[in-house]
C-alpha positions as CSV (number, residue, x, y, z in Angstrom):
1,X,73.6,97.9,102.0
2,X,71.8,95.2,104.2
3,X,70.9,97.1,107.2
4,X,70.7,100.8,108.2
5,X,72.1,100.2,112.2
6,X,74.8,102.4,111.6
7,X,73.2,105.0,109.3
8,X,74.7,108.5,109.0
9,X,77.5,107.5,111.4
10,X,81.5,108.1,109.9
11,X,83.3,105.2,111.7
12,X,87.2,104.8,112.0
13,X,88.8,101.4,112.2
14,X,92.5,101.3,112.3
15,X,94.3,97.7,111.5
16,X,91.1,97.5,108.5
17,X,93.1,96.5,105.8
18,X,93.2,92.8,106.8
19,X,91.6,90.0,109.8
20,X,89.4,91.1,111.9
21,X,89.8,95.0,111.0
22,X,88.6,94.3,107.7
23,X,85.5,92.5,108.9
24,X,85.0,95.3,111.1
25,X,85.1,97.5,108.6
26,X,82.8,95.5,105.9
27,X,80.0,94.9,107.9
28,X,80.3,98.6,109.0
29,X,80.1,99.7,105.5
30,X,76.9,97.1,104.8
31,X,74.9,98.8,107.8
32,X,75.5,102.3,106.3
33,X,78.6,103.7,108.1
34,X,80.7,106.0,106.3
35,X,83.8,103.8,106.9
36,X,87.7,105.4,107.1
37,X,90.4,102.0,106.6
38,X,93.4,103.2,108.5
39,X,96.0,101.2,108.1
40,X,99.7,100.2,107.1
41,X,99.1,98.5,104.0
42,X,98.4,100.7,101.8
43,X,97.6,98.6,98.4
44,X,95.2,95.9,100.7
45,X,93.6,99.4,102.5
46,X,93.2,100.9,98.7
47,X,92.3,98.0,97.5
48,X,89.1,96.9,100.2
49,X,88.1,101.0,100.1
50,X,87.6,100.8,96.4
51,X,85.8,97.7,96.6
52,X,83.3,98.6,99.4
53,X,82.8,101.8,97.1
54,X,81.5,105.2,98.5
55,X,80.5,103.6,101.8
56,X,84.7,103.6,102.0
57,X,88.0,105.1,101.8
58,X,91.5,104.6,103.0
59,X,94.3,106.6,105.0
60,X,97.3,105.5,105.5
61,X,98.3,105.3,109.5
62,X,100.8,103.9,111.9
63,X,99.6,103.9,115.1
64,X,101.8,104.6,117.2
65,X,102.8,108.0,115.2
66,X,100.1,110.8,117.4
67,X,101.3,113.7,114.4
68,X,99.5,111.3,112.2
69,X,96.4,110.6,114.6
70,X,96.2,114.1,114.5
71,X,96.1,114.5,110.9
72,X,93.4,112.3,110.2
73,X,91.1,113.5,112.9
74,X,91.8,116.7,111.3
75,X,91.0,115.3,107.6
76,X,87.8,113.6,109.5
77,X,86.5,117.0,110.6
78,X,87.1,118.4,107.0
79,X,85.5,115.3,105.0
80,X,82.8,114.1,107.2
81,X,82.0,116.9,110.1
82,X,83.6,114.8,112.7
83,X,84.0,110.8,113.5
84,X,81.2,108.9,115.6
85,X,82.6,105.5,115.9
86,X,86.8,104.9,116.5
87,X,87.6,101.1,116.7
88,X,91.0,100.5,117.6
89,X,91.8,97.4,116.2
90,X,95.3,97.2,115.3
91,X,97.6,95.3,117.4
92,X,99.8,92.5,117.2
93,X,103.3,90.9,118.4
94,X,102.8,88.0,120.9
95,X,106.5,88.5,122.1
96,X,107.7,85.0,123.5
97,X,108.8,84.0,127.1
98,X,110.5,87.1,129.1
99,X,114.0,85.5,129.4
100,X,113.8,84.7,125.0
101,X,112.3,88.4,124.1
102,X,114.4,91.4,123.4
103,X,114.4,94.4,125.4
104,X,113.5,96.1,122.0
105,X,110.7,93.7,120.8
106,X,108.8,94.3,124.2
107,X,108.8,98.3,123.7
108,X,107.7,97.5,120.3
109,X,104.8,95.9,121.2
110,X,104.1,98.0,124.2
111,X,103.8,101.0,121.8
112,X,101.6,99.5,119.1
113,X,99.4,97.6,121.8
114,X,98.9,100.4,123.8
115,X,100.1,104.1,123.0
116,X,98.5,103.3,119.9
117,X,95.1,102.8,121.5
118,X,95.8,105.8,124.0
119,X,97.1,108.1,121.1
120,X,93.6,107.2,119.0
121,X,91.7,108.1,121.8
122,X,93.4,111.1,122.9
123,X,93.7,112.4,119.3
124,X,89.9,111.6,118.2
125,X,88.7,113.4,121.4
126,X,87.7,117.0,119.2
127,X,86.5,114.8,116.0
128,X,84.2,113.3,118.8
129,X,82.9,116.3,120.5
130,X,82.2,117.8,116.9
131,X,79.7,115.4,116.2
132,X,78.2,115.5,120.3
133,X,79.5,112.2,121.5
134,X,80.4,108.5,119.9
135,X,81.5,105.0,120.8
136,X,85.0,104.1,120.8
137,X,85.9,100.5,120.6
138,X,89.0,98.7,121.8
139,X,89.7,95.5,120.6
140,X,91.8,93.7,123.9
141,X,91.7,89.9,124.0
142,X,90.7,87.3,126.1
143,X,94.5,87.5,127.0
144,X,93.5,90.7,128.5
145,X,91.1,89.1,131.4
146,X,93.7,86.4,132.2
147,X,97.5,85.0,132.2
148,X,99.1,83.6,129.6
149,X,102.1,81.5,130.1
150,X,104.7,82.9,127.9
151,X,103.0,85.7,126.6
152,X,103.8,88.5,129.4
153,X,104.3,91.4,127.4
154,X,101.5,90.7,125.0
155,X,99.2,89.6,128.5
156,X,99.9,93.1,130.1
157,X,99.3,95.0,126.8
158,X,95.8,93.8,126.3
159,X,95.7,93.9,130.5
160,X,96.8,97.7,129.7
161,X,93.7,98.4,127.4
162,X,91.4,96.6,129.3
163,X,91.9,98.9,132.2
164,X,92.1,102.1,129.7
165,X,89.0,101.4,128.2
166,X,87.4,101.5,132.0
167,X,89.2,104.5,132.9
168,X,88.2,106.9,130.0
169,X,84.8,105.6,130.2
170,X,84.7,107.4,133.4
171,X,86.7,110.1,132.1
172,X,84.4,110.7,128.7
173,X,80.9,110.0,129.9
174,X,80.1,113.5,130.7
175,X,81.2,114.5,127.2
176,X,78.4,111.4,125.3
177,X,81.3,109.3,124.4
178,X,81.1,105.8,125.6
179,X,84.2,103.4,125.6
180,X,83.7,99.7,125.5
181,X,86.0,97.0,124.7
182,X,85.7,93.2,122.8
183,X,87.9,90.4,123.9
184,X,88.1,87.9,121.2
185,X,89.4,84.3,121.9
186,X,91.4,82.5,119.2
187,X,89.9,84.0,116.0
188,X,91.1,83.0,112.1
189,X,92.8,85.3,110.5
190,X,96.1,85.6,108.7
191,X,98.1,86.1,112.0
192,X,96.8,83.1,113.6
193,X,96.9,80.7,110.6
194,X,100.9,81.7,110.4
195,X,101.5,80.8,114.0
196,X,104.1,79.4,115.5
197,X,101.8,77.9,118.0
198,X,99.4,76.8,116.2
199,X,99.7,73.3,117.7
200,X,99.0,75.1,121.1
201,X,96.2,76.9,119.7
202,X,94.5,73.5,119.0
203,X,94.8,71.8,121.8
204,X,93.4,75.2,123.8
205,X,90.1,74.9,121.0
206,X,89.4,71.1,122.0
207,X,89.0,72.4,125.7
208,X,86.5,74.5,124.5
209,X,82.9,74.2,124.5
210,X,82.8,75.5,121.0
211,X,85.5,73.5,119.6
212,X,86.7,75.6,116.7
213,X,88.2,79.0,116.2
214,X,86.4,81.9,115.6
215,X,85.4,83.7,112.6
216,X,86.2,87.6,112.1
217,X,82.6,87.9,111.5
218,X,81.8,87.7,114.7
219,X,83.9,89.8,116.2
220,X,82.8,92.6,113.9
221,X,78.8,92.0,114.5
222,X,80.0,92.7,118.3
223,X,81.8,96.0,117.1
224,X,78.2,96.7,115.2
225,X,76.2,96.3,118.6
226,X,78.8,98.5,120.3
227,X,79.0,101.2,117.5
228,X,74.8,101.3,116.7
229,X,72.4,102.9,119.1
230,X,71.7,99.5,120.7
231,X,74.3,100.2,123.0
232,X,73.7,103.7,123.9
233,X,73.7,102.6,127.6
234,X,76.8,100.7,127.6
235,X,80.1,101.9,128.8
236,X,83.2,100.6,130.7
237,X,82.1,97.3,129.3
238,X,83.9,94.1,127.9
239,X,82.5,91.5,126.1
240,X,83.7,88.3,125.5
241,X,84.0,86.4,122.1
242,X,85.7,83.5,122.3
243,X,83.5,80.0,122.2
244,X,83.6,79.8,126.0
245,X,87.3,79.8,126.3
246,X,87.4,81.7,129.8
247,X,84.7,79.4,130.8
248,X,86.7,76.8,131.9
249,X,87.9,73.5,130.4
250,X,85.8,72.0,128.5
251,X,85.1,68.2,129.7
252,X,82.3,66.0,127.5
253,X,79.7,65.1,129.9
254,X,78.7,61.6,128.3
């Protein structure tokens, strides 16, 4: 363990087998959280629990299934007393332009990008209250604070949890639970680097002051600020991680 930030806190991070979940859930473990990988992929979710070693363990999870949100809230409260920390990280499915996408791939996405953060946060709600209050975390995306040629579906998803993570931190203050949300730019990790747009994805990083993409890392020390005491007065909050990619274009001034 390298830091203590997160001492005595049990932490759930759902998409953790893999990208930026898996950071999340690392550097989680390294400040002393007590660190549940739900997730999918069961071998890679195994697999990164055994190697993070008692700090971790994995539970298998889709999502967008609430009977199985409510099963492991309910496994939380028997293992660990409760859950202090929920990150909902998993997501995906950029979907295409409107007149190429399917009728079926936009519900898809829909569901995973958003009833699957509403049913977490609904679900965790008595885990929550068990332990007196916690942060919940929703990963959104830059493409959740502006428009996105080509993208609509995937734009109003993280538009969707933007505004959710706003509304139930009004809704959950009273109770101690604070809801914030991250909004990473174009980060590297295994669905990026598989891209179809990858070509559009370079050209967007040389118009940004910090012309490469970003690192998992450092989306997951953003989760740590949000999930540690540090932030105890922080609520209905986004922050931005993405090089200065909403900034504007980036123009050398030489």
């Amino acid at each position: 363990m390298i830091g203590s930030r997160l001492k005595g806190k049990v932490a759930l991070v759902t998409g953790g087998a893999q990208g930026i979940g898996e950071a999340i859930a690392r550097v989680f473990a390294e400040h002393g959280a007590a660190v549940i990988i739900a997730d999918i992929q069961r071998d890679r979710g195994a697999a990164l629990a055994a190697e993070l070693g008692e700090h971790a363990s994995y539970s298998f999870l889709d999502v967008c299934d609430i009977g199985q949100w409510e099963k492991l809230a309910a496994q939380s409260m028997q293992a660990h007393g409760g859950i202090d920390v929920l990150v909902n990280n998993a997501g995906g499915g950029a979907g295409g332009p409107i007149d190429r996408e399917t009728p079926e791939q936009h519900r898809r996405i829909l569901d995973l990008n958003v009833t699957g953060v509403w049913n977490g946060m609904r679900s965790i709600l008595p885990a929550m209250d068990a332990r007196g209050g916690g942060s919940i975390i929703n990963i959104s995306s830059i493409d959740g604070l502006a428009g996105v040629s080509g993208l609509s579906t995937y734009v109003s998803t993280k538009f969707a949890v933007t505004g959710m993570t706003k509304a139930l931190a009004l809704e959950f203050g009273g109770r101690g639970i604070r809801v914030n949300s991250i909004h990473p730019g174009i980060i590297e990790t295994p669905l990026v680097r598989s891209s179809q747009i990858k070509s559009r994805l370079e050209n967007a990083i040389a118009r940004q002051p910090i012309q490469r993409m970003g690192k998992p890392e450092e989306i997951a020390y953003a989760a740590l600020f949000f999930a540690s005491d540090e932030s105890t007065y922080c609520t209905g909050a986004g922050l931005v991680v993405d090089g200065g990619h909403l900034a504007g274009p980036y123009r050398d001034p030489m």
